[in-house]
C-alpha atoms as an extended CHARMM CRD file, in Angstrom:
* protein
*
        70  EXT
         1         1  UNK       CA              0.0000000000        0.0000000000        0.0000000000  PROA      1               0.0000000000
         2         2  UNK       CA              1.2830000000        3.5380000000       -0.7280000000  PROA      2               0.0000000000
         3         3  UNK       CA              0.5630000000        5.8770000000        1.6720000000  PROA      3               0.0000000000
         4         4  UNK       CA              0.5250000000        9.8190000000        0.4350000000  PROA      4               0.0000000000
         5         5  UNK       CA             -0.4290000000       12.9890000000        2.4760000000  PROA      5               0.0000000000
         6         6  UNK       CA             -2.4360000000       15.6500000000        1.0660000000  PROA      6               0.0000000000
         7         7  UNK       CA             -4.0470000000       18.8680000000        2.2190000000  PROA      7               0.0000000000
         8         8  UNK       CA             -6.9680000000       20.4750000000        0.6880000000  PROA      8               0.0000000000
         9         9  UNK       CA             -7.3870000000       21.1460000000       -2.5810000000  PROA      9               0.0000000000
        10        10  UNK       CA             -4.7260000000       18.3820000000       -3.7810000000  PROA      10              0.0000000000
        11        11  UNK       CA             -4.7450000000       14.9690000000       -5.3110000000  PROA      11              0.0000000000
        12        12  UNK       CA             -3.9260000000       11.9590000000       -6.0020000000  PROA      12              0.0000000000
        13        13  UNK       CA             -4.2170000000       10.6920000000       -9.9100000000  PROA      13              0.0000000000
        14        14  UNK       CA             -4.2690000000        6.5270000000      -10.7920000000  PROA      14              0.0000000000
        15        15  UNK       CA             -2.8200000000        5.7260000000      -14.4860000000  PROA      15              0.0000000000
        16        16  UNK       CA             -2.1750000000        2.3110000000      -16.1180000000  PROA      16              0.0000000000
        17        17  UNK       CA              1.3200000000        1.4840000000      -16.5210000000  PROA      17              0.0000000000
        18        18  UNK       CA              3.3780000000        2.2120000000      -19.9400000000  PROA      18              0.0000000000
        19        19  UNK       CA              3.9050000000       -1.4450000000      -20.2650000000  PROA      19              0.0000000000
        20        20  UNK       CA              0.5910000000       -2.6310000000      -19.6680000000  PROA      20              0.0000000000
        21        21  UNK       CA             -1.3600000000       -5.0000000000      -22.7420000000  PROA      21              0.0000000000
        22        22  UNK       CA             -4.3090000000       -2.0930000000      -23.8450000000  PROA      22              0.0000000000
        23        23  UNK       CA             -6.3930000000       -4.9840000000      -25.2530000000  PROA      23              0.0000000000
        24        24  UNK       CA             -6.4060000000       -6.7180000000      -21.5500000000  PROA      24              0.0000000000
        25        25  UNK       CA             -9.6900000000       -6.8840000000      -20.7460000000  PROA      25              0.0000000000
        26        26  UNK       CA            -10.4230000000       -4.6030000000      -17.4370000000  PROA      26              0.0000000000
        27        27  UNK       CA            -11.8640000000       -7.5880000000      -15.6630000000  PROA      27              0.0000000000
        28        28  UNK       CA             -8.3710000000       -9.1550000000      -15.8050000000  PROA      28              0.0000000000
        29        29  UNK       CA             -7.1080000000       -5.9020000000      -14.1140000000  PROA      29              0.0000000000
        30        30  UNK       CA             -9.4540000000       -5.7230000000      -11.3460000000  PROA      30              0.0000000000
        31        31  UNK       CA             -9.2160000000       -9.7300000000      -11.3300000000  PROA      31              0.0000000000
        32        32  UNK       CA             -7.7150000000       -9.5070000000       -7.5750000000  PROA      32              0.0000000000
        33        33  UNK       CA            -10.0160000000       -7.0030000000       -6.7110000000  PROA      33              0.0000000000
        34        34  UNK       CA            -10.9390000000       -3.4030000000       -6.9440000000  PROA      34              0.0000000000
        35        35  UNK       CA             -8.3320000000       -0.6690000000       -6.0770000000  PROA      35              0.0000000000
        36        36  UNK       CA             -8.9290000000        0.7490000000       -2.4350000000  PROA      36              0.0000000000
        37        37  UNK       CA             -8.3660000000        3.7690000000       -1.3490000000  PROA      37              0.0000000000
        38        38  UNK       CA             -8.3000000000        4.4080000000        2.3310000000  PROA      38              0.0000000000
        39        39  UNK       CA             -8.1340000000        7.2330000000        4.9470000000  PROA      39              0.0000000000
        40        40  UNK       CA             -5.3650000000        6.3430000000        7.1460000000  PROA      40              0.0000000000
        41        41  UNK       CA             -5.1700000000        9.7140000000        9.1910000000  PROA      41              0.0000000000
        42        42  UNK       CA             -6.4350000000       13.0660000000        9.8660000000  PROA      42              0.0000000000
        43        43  UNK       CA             -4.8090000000       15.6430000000       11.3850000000  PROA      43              0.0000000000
        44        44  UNK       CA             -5.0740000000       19.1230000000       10.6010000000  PROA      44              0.0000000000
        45        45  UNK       CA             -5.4940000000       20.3800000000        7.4220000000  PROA      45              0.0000000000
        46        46  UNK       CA             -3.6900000000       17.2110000000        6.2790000000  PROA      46              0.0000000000
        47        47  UNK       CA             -5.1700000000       13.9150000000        4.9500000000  PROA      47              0.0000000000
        48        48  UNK       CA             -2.7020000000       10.4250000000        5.0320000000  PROA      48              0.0000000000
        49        49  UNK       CA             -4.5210000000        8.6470000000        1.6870000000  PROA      49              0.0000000000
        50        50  UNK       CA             -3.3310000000        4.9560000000        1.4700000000  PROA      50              0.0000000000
        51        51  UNK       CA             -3.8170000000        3.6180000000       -1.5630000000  PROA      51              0.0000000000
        52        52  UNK       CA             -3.5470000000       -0.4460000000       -2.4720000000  PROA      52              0.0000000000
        53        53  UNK       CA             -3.7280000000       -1.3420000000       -6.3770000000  PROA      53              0.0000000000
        54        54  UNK       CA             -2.1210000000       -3.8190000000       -8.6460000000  PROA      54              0.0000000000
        55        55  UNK       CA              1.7890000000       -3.1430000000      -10.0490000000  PROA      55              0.0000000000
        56        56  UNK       CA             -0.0690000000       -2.3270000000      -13.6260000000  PROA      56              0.0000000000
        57        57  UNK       CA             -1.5720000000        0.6240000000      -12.0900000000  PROA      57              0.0000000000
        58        58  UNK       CA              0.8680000000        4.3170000000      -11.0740000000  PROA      58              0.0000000000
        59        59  UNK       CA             -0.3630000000        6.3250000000       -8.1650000000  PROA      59              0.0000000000
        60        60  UNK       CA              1.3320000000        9.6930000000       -8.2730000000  PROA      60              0.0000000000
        61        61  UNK       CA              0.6940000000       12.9660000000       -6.3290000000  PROA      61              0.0000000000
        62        62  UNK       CA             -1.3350000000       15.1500000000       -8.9020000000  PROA      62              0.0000000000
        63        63  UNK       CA              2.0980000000       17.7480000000       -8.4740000000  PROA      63              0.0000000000
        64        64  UNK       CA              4.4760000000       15.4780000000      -10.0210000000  PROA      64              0.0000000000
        65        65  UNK       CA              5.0100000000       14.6770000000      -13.9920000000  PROA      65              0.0000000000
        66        66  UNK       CA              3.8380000000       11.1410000000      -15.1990000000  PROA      66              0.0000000000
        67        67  UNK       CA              6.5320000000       11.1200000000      -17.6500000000  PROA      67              0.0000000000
        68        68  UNK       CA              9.2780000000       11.3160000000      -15.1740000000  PROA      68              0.0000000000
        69        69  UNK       CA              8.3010000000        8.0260000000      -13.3070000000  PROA      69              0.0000000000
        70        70  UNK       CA              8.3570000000        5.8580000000      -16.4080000000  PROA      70              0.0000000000
């Protein structure tokens, strides 16, 4: 699980990876289950977001270029 913090007014974006099969059916990708997304903390003005997904999906902080984490 990867665990980001965030305050108001930021996000979180999920992408498929660059190496993933585009003609794999999205049941196959969600085959272990759906991707959760779960508050971990409060405190403040700040949020602790863990989020648990299969390696063929990229969780980056909204701030940060995809193309640098290929």
């Amino acid at each position: 699980m990867l665990v980001l913090t965030r305050r108001v007014g930021e996000s979180l974006r999920i992408y498929l990876d660059d190496n993933i099969d585009l003609t794999m059916p999205v049941g196959q990708l969600f085959a272990d289950g759906p991707i959760e997304v779960m508050v971990v903390r409060c405190s403040g003005s700040q949020v602790k977001i863990g989020v648990a997904a299969r390696s063929e999906f990229v969780v980056l902080r909204s701030e940060l270029d995809r193309k640098s984490h290929r």
